[in-house]
PAKOLBA-975490 format. One record per residue (C-alpha): x, z, y. Coordinates in Angstrom, 3 decimals. Example, Ala and Ser with C-alpha at 12.3 -4.5 7.8 and 13.67 -1.06 7.14 Angstrom:
<recs>
REC         u         w         v
REC    12.300     7.800    -4.500
REC    13.670     7.140    -1.060
</recs>
This chain:
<recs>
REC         u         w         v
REC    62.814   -85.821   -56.438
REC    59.461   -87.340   -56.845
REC    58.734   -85.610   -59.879
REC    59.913   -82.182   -58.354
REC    58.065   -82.640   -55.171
REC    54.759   -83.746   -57.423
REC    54.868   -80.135   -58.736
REC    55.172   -78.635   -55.346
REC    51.602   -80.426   -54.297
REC    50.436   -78.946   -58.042
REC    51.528   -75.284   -57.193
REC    50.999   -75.029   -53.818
REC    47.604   -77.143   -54.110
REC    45.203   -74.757   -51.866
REC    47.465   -74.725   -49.209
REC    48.707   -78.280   -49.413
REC    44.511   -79.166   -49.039
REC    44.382   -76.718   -45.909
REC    47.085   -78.179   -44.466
REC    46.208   -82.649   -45.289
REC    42.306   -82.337   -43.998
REC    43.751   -82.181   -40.758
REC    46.483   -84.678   -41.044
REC    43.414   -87.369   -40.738
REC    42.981   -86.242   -37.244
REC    46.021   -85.939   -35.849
REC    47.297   -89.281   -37.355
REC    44.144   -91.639   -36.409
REC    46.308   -94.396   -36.822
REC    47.074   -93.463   -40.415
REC    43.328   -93.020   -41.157
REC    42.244   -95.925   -40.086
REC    45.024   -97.427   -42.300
REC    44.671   -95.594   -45.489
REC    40.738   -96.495   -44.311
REC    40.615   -99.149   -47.722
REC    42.025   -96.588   -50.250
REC    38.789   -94.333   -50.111
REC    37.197   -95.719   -53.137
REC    40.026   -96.326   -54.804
REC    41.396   -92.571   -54.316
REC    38.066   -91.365   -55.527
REC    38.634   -93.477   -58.843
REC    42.223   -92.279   -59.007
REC    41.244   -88.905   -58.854
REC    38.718   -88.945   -61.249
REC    40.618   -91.074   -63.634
REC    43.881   -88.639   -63.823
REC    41.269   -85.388   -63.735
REC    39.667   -87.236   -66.765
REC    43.282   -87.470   -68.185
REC    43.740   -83.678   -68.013
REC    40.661   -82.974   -69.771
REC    42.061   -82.605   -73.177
REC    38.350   -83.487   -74.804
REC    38.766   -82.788   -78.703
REC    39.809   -79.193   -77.334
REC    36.595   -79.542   -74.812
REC    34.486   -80.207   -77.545
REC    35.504   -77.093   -79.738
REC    35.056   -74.681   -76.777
REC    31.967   -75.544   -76.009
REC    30.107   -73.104   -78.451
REC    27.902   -71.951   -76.020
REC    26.484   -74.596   -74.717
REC    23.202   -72.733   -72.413
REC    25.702   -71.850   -69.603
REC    26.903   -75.553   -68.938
REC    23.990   -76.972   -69.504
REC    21.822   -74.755   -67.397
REC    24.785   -75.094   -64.536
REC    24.604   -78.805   -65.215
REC    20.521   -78.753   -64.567
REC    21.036   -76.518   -61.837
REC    23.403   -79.127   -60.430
REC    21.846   -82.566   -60.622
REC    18.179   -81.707   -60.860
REC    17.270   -78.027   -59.119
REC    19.570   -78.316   -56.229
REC    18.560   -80.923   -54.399
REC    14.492   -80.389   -54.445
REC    15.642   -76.654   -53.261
REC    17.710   -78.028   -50.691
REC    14.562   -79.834   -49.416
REC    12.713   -76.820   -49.888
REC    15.203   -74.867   -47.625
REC    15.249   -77.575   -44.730
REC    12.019   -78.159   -44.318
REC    10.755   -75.475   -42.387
REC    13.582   -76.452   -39.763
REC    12.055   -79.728   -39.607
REC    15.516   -81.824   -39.668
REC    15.821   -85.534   -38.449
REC    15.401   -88.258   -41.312
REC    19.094   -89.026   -41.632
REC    19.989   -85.089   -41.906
REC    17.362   -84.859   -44.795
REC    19.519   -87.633   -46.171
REC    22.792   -86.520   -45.664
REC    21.411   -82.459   -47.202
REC    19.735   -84.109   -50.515
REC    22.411   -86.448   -50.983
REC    24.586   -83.195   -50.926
REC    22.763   -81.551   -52.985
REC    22.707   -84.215   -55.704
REC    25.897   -85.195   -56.363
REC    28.279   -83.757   -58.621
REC    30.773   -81.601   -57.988
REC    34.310   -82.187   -56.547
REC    36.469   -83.352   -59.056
REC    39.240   -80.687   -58.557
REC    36.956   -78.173   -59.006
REC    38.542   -76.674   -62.594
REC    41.557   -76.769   -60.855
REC    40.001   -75.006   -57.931
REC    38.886   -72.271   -60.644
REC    41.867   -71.741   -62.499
REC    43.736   -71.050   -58.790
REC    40.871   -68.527   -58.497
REC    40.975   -67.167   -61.498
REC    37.302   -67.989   -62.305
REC    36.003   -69.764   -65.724
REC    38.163   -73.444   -65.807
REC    36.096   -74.636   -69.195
REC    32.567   -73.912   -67.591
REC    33.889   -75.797   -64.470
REC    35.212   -78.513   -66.419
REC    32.892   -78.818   -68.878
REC    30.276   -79.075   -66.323
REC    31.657   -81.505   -63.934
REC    32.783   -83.343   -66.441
REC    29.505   -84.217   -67.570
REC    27.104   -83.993   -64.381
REC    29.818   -86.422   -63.062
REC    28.914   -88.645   -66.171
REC    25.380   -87.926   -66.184
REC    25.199   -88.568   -62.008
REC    23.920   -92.707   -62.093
REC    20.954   -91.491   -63.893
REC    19.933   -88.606   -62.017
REC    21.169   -89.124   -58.648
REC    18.990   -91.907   -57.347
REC    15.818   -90.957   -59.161
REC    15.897   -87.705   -57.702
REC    17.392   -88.386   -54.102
REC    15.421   -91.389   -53.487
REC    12.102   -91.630   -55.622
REC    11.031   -88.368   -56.433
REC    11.722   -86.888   -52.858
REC    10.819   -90.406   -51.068
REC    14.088   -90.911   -49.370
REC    15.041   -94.050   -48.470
REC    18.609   -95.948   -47.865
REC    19.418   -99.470   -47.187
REC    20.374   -99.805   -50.662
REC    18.300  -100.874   -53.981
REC    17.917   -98.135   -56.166
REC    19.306  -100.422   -58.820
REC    22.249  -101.894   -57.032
REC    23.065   -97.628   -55.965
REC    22.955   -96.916   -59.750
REC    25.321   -99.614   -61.107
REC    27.893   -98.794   -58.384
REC    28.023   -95.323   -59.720
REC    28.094   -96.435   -62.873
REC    31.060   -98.713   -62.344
REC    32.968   -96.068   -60.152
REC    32.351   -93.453   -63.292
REC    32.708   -95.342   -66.126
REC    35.965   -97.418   -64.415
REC    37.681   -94.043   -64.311
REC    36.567   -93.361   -67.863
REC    38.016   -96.061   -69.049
REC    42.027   -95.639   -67.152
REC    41.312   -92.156   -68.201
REC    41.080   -93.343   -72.018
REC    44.017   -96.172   -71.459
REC    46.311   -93.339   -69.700
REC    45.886   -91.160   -72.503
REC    46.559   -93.140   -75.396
REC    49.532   -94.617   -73.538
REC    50.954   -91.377   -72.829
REC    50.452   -89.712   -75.785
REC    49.733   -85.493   -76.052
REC    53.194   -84.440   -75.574
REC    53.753   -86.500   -72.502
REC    50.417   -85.465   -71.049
REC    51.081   -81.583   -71.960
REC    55.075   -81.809   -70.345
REC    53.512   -83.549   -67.097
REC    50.567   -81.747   -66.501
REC    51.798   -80.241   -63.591
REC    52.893   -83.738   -61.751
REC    49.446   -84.655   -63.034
REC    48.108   -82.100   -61.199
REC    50.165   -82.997   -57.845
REC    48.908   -86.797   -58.109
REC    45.353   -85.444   -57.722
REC    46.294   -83.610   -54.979
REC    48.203   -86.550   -53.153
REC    44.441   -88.556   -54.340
REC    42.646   -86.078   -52.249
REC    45.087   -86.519   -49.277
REC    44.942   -89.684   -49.304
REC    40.746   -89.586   -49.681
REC    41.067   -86.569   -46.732
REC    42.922   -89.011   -44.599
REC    40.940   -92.086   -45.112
REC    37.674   -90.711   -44.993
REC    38.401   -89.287   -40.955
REC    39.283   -92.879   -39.777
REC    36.955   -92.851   -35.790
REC    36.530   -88.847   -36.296
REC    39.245   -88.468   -34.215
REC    36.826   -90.482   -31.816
REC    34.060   -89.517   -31.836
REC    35.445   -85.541   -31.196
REC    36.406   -86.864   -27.983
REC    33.335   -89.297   -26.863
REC    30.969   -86.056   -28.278
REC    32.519   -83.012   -29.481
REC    29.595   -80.766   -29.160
REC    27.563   -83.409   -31.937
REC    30.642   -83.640   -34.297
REC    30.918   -80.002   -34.025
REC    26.746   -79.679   -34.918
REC    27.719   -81.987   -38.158
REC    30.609   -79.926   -39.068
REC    28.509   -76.383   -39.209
REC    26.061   -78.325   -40.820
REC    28.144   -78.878   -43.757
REC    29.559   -75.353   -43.772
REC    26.397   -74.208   -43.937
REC    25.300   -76.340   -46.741
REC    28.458   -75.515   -48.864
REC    28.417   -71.541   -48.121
REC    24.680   -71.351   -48.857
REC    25.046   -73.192   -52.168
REC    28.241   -71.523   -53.022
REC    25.800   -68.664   -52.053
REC    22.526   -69.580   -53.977
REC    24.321   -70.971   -57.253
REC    26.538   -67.603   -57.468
REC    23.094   -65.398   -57.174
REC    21.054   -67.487   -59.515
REC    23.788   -67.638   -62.437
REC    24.483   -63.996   -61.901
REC    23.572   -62.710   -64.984
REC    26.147   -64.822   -67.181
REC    28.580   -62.735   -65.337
REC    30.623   -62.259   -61.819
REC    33.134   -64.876   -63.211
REC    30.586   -67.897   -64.457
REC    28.158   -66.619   -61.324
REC    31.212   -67.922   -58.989
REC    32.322   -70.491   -60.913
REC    29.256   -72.512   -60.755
REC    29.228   -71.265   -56.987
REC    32.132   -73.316   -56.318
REC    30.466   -76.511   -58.363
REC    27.587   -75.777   -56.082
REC    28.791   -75.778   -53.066
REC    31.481   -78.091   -53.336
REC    29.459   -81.532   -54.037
REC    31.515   -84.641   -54.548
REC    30.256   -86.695   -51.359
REC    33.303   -89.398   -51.695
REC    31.990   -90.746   -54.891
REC    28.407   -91.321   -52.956
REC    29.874   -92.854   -49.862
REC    32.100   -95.243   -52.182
REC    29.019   -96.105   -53.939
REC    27.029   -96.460   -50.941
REC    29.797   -98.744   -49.699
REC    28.649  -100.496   -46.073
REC    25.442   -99.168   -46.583
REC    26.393   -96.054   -45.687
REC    24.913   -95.142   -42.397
REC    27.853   -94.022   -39.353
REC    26.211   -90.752   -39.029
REC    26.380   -90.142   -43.023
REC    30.331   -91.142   -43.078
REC    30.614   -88.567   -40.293
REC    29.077   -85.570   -42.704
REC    31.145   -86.665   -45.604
REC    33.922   -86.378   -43.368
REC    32.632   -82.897   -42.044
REC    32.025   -81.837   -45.289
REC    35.849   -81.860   -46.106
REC    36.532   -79.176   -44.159
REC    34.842   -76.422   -46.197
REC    36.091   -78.159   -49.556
REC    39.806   -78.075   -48.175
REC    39.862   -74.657   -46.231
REC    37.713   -72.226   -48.168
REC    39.707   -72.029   -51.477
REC    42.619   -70.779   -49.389
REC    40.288   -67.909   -48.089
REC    38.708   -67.396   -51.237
REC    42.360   -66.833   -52.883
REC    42.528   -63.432   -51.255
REC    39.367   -61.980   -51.489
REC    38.363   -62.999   -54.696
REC    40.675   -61.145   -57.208
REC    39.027   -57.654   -55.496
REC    35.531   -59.380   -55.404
REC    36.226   -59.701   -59.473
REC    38.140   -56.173   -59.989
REC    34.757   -54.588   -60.593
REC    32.799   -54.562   -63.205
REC    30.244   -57.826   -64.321
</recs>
């Protein structure tokens, strides 16, 4: 039963995320309990992703390399001083500056070959770029988000790296153990109960991370509502800005690194950020679920016509 209802959650993942980034709300009780499982659900995740990526395979693909590598640039270095770019002439509060460049520079969601393949978009670019901006994150991250744009959080730049470092390199490492233990024909007749454990992960994340949303909706719904088109509006406009930019590699790799863009891994900075993270940050990562969870439903429909014409 548990195996069978692991591949439901694997087939059925856009709507399963739809339907769990709301179960966090409804069930404040449950958030608050599943509360302690957000870093560890962020390591899970990235561990088992890491165990689908079938990396001698990865390696032979990648014979062009320009179109990760300038989505993996475009990612972790260009996005976030454009973001700054962008906000500026609105002028926004200190901790929204934050919260946007933080967006910006992080990698993207961990699902988001999955995410791809459901859409019928480019899975290796996705993967292949994730895959290593999510790597590559530690270094750029908190050079760019905090010393070149002269941000500041109540956490040493050092301290901020080596948390990433241990988050990423942690899941690297089950990733590695998994593998080995399973063995290639294990990992190829599970893949799809694979695939439903991530999605259970980012339940469980989806859950934890809305523990006093529920709250604060009701003591100010008109702020919480502010924060929430605030991180719409960050992920469209990136989803937006990353398509148009990449557009001459093609409709396909244009939205494909869309969806990288605009679907930024903000769990794996508030695990890193730990305590330090500021109430009003926790409060966008939570916001900025709802665009991750809902959109790839949307996009589903519309996006097989949006790729029937021509590159």
């Amino acid at each position: 039963m548990l195996t069978a209802a692991l591949g439901t959650l694997g087939r059925h993942a856009t709507l399963v995320m739809a339907g769990g980034v709301f179960l966090g709300l409804l069930l404040p009780d449950a958030a608050r309990l599943l509360r302690p499982l957000l870093a560890p659900a962020i390591l899970f995740m990235l561990a088992l992703t890491m165990v689908r990526t079938d990396w001698p395979a990865l390696v032979h693909r990648v014979r062009r390399p320009g179109p990760a590598l300038a989505a993996i640039a475009w990612l972790l270095l260009v996005s976030a001083p454009l973001m700054l770019l962008l906000a500026s002439p609105f002028a926004p509060a200190p901790d929204i500056a934050v919260m946007l460049v933080l967006f910006a520079s992080a990698p993207p969601i961990v699902s988001s070959a999955a995410i791809t393949l459901l859409l019928r978009l480019e899975p290796p670019l996705a993967l292949i770029a994730g895959t290593v901006a999510t790597l590559l994150v530690p270094l750029t991250m908190p050079p760019v988000a905090l010393l070149l744009l002269g941000l500041e959080l109540d956490v040493a730049l050092g301290e901020f790296m080596l948390r990433l470092g241990w988050l990423i390199g942690g899941a690297v490492v089950a990733a590695a153990v998994l593998r080995r233990w399973l063995g290639p024909r294990r990992l190829a007749e599970r893949a799809e109960q694979i695939d439903g454990l991530i999605v259970a992960g980012m339940i469980v994340f989806a859950i934890a991370v809305m523990d006093g949303v529920t709250a604060q909706i009701l003591a100010d719904p008109a702020g919480v509502a502010a924060i929430v088109a605030l991180a719409f509006a960050a992920n469209l406009s990136f989803q937006a800005l990353g398509a148009v930019a990449f557009l001459p590699l093609g409709r396909r790799a244009a939205l494909t690194v869309g969806l990288m863009s605009g679907n930024r891994n903000m769990g794996l900075v508030l695990a890193a950020l730990g305590a330090s993270a500021s109430p009003s940050f926790v409060l966008f990562v939570a916001a900025a679920q709802f665009p991750i969870y809902l959109l790839p439903a949307l996009q589903r429909r519309f996006y097989p016509a949006l790729l029937a014409g021509r590159d």
